[in-house]
GUROKOL-720630 format. One record per residue: residue number from 1; y negated, x, z of N, C-alpha, C, O, CB in turn. Coordinates in pm, whole numbers, always signed. Last residue first. Glycine has a CB too. Layout:
// GUROKOL-720630
+-----+--------+--------+--------+--------+--------+--------+--------+--------+--------+--------+--------+--------+--------+--------+--------+
: seq :     nY :     nX :     nZ :    caY :    caX :    caZ :     cY :     cX :     cZ :     oY :     oX :     oZ :    cbY :    cbX :    cbZ :
+-----+--------+--------+--------+--------+--------+--------+--------+--------+--------+--------+--------+--------+--------+--------+--------+
: NUM :      Y :      X :      Z :      Y :      X :      Z :      Y :      X :      Z :      Y :      X :      Z :      Y :      X :      Z :
...
+-----+--------+--------+--------+--------+--------+--------+--------+--------+--------+--------+--------+--------+--------+--------+--------+
This chain:
// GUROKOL-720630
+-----+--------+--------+--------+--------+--------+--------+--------+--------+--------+--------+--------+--------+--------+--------+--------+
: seq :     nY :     nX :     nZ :    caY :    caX :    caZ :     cY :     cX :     cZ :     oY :     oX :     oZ :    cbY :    cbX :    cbZ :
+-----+--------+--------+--------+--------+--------+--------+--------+--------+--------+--------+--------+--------+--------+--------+--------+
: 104 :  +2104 :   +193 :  +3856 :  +2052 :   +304 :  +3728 :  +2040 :   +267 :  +3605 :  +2003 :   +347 :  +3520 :  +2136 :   +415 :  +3702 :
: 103 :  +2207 :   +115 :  +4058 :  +2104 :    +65 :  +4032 :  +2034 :    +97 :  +3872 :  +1947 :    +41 :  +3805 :  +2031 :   +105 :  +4143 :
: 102 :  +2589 :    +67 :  +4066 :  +2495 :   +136 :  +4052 :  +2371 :    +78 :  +4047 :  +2388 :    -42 :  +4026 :  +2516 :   +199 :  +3966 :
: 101 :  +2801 :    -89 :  +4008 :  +2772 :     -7 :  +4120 :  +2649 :    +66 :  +4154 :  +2622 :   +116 :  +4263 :  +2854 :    +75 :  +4119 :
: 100 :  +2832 :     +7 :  +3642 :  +2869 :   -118 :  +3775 :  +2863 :    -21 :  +3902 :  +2908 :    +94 :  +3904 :  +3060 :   -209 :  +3765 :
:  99 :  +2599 :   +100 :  +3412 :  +2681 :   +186 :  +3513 :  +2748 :    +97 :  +3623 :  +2697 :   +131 :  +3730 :  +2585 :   +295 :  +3587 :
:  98 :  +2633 :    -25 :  +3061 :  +2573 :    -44 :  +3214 :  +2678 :    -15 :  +3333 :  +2788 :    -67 :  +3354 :  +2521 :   -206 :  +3235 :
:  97 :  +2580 :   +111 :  +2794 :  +2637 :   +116 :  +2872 :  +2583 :    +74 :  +3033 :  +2506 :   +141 :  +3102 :  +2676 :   +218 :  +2843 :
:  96 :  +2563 :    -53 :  +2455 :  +2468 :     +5 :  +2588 :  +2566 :    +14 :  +2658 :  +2662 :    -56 :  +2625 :  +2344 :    -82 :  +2663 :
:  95 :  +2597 :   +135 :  +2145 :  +2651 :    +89 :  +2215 :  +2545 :   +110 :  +2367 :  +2479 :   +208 :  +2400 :  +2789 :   +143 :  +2195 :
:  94 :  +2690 :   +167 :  +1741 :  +2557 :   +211 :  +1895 :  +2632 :    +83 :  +2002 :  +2693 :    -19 :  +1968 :  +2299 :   +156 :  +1844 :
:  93 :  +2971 :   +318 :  +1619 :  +2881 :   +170 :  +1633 :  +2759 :   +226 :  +1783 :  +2768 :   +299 :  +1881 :  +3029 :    -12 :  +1695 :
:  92 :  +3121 :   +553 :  +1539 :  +2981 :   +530 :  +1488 :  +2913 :   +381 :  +1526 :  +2813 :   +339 :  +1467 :  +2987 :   +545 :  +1326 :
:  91 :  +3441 :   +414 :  +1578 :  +3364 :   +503 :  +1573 :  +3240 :   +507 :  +1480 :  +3247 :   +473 :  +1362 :  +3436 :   +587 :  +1558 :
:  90 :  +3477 :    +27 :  +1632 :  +3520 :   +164 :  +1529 :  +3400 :   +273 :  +1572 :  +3286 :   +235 :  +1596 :  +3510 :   +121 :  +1325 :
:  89 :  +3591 :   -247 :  +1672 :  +3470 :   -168 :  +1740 :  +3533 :    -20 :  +1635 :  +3645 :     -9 :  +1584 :  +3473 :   -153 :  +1969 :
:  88 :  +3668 :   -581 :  +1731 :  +3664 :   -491 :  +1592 :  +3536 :   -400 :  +1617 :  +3419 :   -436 :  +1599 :  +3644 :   -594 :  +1434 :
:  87 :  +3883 :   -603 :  +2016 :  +3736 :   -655 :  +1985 :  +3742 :   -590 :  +1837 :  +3849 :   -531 :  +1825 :  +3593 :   -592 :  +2102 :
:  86 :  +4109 :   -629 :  +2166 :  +4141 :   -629 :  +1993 :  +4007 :   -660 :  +1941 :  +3996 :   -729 :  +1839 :  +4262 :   -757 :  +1929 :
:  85 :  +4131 :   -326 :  +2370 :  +4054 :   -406 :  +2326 :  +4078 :   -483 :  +2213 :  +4070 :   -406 :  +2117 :  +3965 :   -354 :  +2318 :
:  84 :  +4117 :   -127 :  +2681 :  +4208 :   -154 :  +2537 :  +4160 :   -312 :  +2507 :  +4152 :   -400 :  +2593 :  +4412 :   -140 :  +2562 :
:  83 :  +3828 :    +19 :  +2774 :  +3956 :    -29 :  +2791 :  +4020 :   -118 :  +2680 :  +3950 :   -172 :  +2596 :  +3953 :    -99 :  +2909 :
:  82 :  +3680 :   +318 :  +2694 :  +3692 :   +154 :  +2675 :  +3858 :   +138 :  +2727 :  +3959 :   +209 :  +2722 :  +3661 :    +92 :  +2479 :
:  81 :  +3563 :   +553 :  +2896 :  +3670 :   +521 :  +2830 :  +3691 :   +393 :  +2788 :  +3738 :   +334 :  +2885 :  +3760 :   +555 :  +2890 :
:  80 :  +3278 :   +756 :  +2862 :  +3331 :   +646 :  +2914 :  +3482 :   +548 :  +2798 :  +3486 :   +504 :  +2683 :  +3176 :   +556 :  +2939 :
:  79 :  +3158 :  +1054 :  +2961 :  +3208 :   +983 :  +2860 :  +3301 :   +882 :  +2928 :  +3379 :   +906 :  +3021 :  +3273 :  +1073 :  +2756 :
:  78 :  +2785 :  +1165 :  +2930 :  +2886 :  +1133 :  +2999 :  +3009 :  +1080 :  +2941 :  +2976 :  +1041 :  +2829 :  +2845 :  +1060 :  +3079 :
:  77 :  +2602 :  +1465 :  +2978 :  +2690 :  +1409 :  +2861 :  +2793 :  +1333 :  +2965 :  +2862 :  +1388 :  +3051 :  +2770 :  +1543 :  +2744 :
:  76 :  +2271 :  +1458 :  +3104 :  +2390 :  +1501 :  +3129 :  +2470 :  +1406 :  +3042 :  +2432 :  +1291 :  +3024 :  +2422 :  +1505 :  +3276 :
:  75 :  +1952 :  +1556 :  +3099 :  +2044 :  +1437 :  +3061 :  +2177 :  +1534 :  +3089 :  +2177 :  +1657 :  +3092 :  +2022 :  +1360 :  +2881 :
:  74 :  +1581 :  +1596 :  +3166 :  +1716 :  +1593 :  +3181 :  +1846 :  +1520 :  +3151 :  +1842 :  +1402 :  +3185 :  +1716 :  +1595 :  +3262 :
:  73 :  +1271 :  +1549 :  +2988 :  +1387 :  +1478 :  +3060 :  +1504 :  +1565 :  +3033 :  +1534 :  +1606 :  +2921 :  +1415 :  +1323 :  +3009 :
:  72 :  +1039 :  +1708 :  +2895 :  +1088 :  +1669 :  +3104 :  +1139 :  +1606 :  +3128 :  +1131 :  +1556 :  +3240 :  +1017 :  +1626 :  +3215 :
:  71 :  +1214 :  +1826 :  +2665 :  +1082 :  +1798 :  +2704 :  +1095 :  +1823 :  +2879 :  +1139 :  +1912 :  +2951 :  +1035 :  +1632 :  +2647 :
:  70 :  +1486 :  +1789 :  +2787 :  +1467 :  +1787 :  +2554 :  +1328 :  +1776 :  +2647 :  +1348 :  +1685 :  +2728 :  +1546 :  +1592 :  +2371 :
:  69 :  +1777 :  +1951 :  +2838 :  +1683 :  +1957 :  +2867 :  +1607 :  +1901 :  +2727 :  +1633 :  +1933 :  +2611 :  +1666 :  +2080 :  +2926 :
:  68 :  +2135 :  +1908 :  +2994 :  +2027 :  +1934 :  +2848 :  +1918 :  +1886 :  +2876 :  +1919 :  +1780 :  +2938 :  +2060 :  +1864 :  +2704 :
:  67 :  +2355 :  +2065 :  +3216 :  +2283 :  +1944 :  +3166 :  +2199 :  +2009 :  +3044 :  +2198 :  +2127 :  +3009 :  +2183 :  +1866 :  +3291 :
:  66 :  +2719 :  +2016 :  +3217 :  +2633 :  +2117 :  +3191 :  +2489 :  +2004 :  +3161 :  +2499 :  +1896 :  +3104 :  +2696 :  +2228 :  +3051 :
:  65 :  +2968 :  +1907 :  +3313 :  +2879 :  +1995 :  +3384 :  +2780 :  +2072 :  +3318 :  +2755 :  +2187 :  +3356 :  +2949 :  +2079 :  +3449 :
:  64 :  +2989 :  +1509 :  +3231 :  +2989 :  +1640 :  +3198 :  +2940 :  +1774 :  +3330 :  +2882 :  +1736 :  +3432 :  +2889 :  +1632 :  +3071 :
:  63 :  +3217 :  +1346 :  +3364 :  +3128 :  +1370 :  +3345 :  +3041 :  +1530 :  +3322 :  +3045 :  +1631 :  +3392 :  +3110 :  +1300 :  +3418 :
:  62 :  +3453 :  +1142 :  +3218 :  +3400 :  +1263 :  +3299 :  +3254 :  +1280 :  +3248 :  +3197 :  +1246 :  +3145 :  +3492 :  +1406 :  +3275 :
:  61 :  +3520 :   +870 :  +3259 :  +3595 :   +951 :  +3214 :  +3595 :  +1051 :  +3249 :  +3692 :  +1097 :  +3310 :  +3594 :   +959 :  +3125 :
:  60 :  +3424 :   +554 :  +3386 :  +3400 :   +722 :  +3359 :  +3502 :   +755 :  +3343 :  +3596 :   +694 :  +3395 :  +3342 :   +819 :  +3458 :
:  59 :  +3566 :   +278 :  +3185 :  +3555 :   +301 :  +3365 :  +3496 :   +485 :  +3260 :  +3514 :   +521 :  +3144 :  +3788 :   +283 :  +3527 :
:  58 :  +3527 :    -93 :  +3094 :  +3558 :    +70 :  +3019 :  +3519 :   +113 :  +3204 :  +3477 :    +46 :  +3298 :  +3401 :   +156 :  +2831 :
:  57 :  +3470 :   -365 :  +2877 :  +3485 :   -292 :  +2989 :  +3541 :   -183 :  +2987 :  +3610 :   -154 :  +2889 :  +3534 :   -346 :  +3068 :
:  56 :  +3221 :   -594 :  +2667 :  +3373 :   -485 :  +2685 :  +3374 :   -433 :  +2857 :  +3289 :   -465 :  +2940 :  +3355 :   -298 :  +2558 :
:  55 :  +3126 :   -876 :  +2605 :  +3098 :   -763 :  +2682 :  +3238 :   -698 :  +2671 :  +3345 :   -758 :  +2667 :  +3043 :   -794 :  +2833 :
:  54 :  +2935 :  -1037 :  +2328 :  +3076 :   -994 :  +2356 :  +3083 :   -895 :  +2462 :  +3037 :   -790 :  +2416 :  +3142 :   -938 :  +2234 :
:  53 :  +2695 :  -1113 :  +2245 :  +2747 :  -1193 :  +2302 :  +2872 :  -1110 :  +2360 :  +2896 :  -1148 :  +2475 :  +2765 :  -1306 :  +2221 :
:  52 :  +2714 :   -931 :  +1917 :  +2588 :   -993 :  +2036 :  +2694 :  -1081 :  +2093 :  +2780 :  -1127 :  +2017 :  +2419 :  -1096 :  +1970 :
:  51 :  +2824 :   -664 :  +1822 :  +2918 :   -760 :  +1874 :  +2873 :   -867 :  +1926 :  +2956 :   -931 :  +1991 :  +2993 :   -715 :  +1960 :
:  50 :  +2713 :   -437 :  +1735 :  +2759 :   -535 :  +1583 :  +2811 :   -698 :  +1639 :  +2831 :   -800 :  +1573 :  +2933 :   -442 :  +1480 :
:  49 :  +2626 :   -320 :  +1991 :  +2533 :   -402 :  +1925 :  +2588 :   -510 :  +1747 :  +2532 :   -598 :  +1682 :  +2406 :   -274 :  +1899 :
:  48 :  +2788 :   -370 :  +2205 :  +2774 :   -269 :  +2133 :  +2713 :   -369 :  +2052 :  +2747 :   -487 :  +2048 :  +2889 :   -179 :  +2091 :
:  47 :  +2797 :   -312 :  +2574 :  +2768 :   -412 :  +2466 :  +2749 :   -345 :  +2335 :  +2680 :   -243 :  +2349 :  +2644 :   -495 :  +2498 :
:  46 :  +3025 :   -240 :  +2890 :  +2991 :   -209 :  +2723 :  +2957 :   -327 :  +2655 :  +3029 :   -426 :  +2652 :  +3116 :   -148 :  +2636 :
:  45 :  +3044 :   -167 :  +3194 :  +3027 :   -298 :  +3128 :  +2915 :   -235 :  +2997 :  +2797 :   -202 :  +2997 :  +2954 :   -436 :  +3252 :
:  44 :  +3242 :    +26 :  +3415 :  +3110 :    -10 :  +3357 :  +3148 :   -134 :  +3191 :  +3246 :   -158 :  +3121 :  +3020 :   +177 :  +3309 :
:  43 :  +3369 :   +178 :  +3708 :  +3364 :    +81 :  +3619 :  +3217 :    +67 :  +3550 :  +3109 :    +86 :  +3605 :  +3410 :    -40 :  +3688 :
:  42 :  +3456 :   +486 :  +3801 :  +3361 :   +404 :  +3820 :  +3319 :   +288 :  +3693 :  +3245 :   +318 :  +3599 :  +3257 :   +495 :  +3855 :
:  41 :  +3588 :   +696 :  +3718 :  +3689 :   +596 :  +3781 :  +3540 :   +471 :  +3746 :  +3551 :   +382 :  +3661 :  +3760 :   +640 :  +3996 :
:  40 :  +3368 :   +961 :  +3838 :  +3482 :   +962 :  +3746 :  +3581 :   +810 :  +3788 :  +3647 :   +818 :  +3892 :  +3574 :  +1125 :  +3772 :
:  39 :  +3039 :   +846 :  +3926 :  +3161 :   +868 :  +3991 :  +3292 :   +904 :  +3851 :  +3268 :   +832 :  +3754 :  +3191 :   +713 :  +4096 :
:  38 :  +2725 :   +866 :  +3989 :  +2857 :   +839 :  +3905 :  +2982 :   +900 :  +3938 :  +2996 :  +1016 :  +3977 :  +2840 :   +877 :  +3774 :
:  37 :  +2474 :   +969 :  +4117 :  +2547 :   +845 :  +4142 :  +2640 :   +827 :  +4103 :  +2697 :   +749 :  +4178 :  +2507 :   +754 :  +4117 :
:  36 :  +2362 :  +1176 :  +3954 :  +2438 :  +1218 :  +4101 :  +2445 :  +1100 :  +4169 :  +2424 :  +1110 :  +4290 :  +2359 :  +1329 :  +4202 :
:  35 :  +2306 :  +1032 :  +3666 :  +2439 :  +1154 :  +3715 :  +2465 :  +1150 :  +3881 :  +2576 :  +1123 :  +3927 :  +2381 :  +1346 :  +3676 :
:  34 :  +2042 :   +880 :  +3776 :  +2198 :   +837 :  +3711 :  +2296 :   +934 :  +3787 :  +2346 :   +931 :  +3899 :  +2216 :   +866 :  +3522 :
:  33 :  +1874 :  +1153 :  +3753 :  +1829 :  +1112 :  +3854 :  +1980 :  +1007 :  +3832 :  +2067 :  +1071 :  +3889 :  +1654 :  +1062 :  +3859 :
:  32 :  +1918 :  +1252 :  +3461 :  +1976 :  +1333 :  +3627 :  +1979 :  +1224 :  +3724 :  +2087 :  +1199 :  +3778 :  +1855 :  +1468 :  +3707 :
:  31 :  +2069 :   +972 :  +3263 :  +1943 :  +1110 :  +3300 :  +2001 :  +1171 :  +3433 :  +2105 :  +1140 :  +3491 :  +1748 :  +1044 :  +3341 :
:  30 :  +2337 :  +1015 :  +2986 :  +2274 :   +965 :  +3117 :  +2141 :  +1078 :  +3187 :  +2122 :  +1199 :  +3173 :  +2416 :   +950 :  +3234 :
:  29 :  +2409 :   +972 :  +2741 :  +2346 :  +1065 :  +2761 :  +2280 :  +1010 :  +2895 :  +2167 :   +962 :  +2891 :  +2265 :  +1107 :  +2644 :
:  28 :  +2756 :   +876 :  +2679 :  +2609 :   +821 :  +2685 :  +2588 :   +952 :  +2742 :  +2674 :  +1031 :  +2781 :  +2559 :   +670 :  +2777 :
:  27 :  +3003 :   +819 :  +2445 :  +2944 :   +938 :  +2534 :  +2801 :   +887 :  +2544 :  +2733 :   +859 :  +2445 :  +2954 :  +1103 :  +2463 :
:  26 :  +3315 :   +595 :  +2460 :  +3171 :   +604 :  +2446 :  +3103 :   +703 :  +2511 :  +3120 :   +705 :  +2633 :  +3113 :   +495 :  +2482 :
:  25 :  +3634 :   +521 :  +2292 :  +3508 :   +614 :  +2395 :  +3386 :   +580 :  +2370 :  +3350 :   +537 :  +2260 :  +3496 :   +775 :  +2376 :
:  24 :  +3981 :   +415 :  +2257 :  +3813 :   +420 :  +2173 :  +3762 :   +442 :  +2334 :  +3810 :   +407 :  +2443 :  +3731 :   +227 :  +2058 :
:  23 :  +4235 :   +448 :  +2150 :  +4186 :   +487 :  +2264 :  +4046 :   +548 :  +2281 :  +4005 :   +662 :  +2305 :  +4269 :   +564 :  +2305 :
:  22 :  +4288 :   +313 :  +1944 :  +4350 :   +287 :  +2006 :  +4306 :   +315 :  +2120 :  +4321 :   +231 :  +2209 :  +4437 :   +315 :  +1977 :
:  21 :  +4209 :   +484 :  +1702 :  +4143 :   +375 :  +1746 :  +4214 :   +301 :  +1843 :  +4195 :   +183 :  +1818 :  +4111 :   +298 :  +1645 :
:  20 :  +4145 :   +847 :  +1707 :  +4243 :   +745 :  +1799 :  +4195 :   +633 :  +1808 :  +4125 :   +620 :  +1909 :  +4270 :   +780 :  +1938 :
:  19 :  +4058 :   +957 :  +1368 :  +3985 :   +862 :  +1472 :  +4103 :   +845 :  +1556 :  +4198 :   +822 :  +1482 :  +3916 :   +710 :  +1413 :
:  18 :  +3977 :  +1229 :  +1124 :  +4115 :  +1171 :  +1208 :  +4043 :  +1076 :  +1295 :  +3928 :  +1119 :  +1306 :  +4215 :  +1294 :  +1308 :
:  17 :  +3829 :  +1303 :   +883 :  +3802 :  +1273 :  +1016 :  +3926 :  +1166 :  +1078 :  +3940 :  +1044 :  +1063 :  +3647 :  +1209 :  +1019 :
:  16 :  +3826 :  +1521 :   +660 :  +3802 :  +1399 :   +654 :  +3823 :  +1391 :   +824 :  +3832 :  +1500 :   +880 :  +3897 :  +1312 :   +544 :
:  15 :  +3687 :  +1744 :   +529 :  +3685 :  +1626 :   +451 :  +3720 :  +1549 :   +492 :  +3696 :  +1447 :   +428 :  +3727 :  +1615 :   +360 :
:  14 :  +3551 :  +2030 :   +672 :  +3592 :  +1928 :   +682 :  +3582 :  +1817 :   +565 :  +3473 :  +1800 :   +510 :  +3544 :  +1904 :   +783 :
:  13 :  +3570 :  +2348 :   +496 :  +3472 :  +2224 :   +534 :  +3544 :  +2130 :   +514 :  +3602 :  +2106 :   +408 :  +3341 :  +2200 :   +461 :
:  12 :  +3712 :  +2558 :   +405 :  +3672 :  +2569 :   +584 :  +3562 :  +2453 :   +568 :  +3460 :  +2470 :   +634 :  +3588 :  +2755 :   +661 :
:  11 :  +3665 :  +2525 :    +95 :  +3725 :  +2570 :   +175 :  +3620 :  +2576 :   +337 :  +3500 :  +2594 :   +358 :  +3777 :  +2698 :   +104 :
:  10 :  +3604 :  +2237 :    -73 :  +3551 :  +2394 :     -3 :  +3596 :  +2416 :   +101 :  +3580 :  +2345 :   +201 :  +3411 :  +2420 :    +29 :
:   9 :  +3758 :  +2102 :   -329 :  +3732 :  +2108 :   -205 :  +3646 :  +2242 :   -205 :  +3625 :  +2323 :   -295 :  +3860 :  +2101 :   -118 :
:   8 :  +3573 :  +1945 :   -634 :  +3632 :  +2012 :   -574 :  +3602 :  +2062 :   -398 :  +3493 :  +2065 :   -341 :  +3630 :  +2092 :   -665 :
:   7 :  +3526 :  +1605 :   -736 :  +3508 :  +1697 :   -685 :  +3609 :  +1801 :   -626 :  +3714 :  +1762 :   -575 :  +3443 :  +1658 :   -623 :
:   6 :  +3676 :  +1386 :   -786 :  +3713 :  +1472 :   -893 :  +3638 :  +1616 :   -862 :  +3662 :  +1718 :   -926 :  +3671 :  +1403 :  -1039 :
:   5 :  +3513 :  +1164 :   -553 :  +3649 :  +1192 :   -640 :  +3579 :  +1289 :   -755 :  +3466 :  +1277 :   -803 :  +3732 :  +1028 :   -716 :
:   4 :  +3364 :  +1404 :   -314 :  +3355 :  +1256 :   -388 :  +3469 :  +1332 :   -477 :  +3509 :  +1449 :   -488 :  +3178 :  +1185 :   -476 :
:   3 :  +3386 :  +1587 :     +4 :  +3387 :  +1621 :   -114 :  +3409 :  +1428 :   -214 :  +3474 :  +1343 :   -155 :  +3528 :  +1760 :   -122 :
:   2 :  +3158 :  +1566 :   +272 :  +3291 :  +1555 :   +234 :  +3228 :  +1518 :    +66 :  +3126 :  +1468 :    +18 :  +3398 :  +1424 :   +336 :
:   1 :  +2940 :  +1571 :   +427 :  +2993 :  +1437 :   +415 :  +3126 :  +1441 :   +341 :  +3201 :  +1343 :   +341 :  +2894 :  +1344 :   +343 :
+-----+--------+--------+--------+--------+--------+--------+--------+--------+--------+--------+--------+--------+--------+--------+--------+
């Protein structure tokens, strides 16, 4: 979590975390059966939960190639680009993503 005042640093450990809030993301963990519907471009509709009522919009970014296995679900890393926004959204907020076009 990084070093508190009057603490000393340690070397090769991060202290602090650069953000682009300008060109805010969202990575959902989509399942397989999702993935081989999605498209890179493919519009989708963001609710992030600090915001009730407020929908964002955002399109794929990419989608990952590698999948992850946690039990007998499959997931693939997806990442979705918000579109430019003066909503008040900051890195670390939970967020749903609904795929447009899609049934998933």
């Amino acid at each position: 979590i990084g070093a508190k005042l009057g603490e000393s640093a340690v070397a090769g450990s991060p202290e602090a975390t650069i953000a682009d809030l300008t060109r805010m993301q969202v990575q959902v963990n989509a399942d397989e059966a999702s993935t081989t519907v999605l498209q890179v471009g493919q519009a989708v509709s963001i609710t992030v939960d600090a915001l009730p009522g407020k929908t964002l919009s955002g399109q794929v970014s990419q989608i990952g190639l590698l999948a992850t296995a946690s039990g007998n679900f499959v997931t693939t890393l997806v990442t979705v680009d918000i579109h430019s926004t003066n909503a008040p959204i900051y890195p670390g907020l939970n967020a749903t993503v609904e795929f447009q076009g899609t049934n998933q």
